[in-house]
C-alpha positions in Angstrom: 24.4 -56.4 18.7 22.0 -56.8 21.9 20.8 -59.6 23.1 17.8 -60.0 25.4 16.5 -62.7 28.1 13.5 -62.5 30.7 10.8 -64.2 32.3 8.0 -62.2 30.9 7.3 -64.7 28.3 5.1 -64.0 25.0 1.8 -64.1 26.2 2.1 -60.0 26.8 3.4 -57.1 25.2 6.2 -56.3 27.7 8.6 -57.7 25.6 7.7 -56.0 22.5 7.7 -53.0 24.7 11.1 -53.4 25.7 12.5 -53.9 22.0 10.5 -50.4 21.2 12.3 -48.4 24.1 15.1 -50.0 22.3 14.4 -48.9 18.7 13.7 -45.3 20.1 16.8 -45.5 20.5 18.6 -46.8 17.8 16.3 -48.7 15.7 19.8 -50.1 13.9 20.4 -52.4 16.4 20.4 -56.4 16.2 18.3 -57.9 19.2 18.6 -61.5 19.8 16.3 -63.1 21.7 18.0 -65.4 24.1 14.7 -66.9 25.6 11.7 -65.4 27.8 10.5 -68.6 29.0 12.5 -68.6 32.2 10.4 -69.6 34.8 9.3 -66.4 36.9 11.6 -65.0 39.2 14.0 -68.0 38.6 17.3 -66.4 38.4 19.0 -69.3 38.7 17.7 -70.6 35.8 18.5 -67.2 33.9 21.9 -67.4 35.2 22.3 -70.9 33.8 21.2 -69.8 30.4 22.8 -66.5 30.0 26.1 -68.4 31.2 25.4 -70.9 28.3 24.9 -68.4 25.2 27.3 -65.5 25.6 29.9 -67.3 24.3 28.5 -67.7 20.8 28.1 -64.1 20.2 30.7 -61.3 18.6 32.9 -59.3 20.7 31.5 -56.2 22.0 27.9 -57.7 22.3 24.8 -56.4 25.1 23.6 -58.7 27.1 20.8 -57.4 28.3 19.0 -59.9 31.4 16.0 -59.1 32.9 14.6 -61.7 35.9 14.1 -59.4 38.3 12.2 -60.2 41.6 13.6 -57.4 43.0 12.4 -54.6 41.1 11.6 -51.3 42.8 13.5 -52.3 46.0 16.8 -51.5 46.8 18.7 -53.8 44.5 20.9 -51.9 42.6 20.3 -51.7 39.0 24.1 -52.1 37.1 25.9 -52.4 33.9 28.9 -54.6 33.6 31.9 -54.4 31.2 33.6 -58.1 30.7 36.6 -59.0 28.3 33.1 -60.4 25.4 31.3 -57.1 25.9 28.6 -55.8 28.7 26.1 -57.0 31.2 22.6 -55.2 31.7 20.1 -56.0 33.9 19.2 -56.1 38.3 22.5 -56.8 40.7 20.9 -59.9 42.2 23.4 -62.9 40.6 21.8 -63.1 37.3 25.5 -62.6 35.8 27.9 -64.4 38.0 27.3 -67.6 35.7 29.3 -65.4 32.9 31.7 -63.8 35.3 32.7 -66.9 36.4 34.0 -67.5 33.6 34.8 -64.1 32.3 35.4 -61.6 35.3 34.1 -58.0 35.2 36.6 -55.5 34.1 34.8 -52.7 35.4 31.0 -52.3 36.7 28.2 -48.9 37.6 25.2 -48.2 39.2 23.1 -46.8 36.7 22.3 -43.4 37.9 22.2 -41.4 35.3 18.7 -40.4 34.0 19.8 -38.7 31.1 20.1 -43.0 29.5 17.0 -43.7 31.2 13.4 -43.5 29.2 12.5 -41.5 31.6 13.6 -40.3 35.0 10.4 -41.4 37.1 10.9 -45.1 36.0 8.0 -47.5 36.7 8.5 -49.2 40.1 7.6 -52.6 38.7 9.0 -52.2 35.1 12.6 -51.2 34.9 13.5 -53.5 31.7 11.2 -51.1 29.9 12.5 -47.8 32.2 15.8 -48.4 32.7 17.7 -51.4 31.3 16.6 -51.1 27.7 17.3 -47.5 27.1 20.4 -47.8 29.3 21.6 -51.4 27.0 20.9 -49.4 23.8 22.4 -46.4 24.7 25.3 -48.8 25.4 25.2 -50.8 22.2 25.3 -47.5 20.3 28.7 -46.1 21.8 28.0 -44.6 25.0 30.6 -45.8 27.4 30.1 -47.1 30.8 31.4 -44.3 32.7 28.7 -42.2 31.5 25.8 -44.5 32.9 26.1 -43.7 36.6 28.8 -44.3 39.3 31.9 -46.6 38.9 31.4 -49.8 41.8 33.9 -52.2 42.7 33.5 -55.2 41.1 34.1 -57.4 43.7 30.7 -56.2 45.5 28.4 -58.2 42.4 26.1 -60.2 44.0 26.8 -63.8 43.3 24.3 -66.4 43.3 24.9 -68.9 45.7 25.1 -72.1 43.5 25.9 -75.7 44.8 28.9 -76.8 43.6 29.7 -80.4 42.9 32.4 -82.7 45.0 34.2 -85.1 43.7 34.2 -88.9 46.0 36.4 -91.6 46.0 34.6 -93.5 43.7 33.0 -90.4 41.3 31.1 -86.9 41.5 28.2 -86.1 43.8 26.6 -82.7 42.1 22.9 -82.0 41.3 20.4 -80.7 39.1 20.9 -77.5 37.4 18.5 -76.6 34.7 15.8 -78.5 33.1 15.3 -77.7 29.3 11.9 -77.9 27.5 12.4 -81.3 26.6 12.8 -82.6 29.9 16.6 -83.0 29.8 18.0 -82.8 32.9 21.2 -80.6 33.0 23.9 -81.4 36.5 26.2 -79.2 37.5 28.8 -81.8 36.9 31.9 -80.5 33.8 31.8 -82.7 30.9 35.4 -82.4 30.8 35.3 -84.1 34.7 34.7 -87.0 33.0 36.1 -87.3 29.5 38.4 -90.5 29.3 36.4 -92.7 31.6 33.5 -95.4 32.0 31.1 -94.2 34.0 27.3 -94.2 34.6 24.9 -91.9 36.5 22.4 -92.8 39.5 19.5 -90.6 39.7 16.5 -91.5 42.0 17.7 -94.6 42.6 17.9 -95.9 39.0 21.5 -96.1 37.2 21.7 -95.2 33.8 24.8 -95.7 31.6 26.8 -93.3 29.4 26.8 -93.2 26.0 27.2 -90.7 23.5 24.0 -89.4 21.5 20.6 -90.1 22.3 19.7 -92.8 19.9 22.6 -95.0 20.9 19.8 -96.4 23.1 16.2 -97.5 22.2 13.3 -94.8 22.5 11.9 -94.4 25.6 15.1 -95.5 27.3 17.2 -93.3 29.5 20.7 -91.8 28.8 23.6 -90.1 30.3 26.2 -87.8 28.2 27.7 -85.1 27.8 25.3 -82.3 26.1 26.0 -80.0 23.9 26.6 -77.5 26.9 29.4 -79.2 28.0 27.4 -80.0 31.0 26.6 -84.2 31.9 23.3 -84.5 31.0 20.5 -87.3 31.7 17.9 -87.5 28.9 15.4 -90.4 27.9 15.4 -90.7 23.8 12.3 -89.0 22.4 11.2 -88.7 26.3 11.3 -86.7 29.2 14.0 -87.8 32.1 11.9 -85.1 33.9 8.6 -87.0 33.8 10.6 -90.9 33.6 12.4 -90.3 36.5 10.5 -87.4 38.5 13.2 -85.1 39.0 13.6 -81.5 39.8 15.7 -79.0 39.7 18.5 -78.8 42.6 17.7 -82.8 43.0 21.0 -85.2 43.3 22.8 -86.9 40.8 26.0 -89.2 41.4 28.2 -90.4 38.9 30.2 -93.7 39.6 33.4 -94.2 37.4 33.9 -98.0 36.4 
């Protein structure tokens, strides 16, 4: 199985385009589409959401990521072995939501051609060049080894996220990811919080916990734990982006009672 995320969207073919160097092939292969609605160049974003769907998915499975602001520079272009399966896509922090949680075993370069669709790749389209052919070749048995040269794990790019502190009276973290609904997604664990009474202050409004959306009345704000396992403010059948005006990276506080 192979999964797939970008920011290209649907609008144009370059997905499609990607999922035929893929069934050149091995046309055999499952591809899952994570989402291509990340906003472009975001990798922050991409990391958040690769970080929150690898989990569901079989041992063994390609996860092939593709936000790549970088392409045709020096950026190194890698594959990624981890204890659920592999990592495809630009070395620019796009994985080190996963490897947080699940560190690399091993990691390469991808150098060799021979997995490549072709060995003059396109300077501005290496999903389709390189990273497809390279996360099929992949899926289908080739081992890492064979993609290019062997690279210390421990020189990944990580994306430098903000981390959230815990106060004497709660957690100070921030906006992470904003989903199409207008959730707003912290930084802050669930689990930080599990076995309290608490409630959250965003732009200067505080808004109590409670534990699915309709325990309060429409158009009325929320905090809980989502489904993520992240805390989460929402408005039911709303937008706590619009309600409140946030954006991502903006501050959120949680106060325990």
């Amino acid at each position: 199985m192979l999964t797939l995320l970008t920011d290209f969207g649907t609008r144009d073919v370059y997905v499609g385009v990607m999922k035929g160097a893929i069934a050149q092939i091995n046309p055999k292969l499952t591809v899952v589409d994570l989402t291509h609605e990340v906003p472009p160049q975001d990798v922050a974003v991409a990391r958040f959401c690769l970080m929150d769907a690898y989990l569901y998915f079989p041992i063994g499975t390609v996860h092939l990521a593709v936000v790549d602001p970088g392409v045709g520079s020096t950026r190194r272009a890698i594959a990624v072995e981890f204890a659920r399966g592999y990592l495809v896509g630009p070395d620019n922090g796009i994985f080190s939501g996963v490897l947080s949680e699940n560190p690399a075993l091993a990691a390469v370069e991808l150098t060799n051609p021979k997995y490549w669709r072709t060995p003059q790749p396109s300077s501005t389209f290496h999903g389709r060049d390189i990273f497809a052919p390279v996360a099929a070749y992949l899926s289908s048995g080739v081992s890492l080894k064979q993609l290019g040269v062997s690279i210390d794990v421990t020189s990944l790019v990580q994306l430098e996220i903000a981390e959230c502190t815990t106060t004497e009276t709660g957690i100070v973290g921030n906006v992470q990811y904003i989903d199409r609904f207008g959730n707003l997604v912290t930084n802050i664990p669930g689990c930080d919080v599990l076995g309290k009474s608490w409630s959250v202050e965003v732009a200067g409004v505080t808004i109590p916990y409670c534990g699915t959306y309709s325990d309060v009345k429409i158009g009325e704000a929320i905090a809980l734990i989502g489904s993520h396992g992240w805390v989460e403010v929402a408005v039911n059948n709303g937008s706590a982006r619009s309600q409140l005006q946030m954006e991502l990276g903006d501050r959120v506080v949680i106060y325990f009672e």
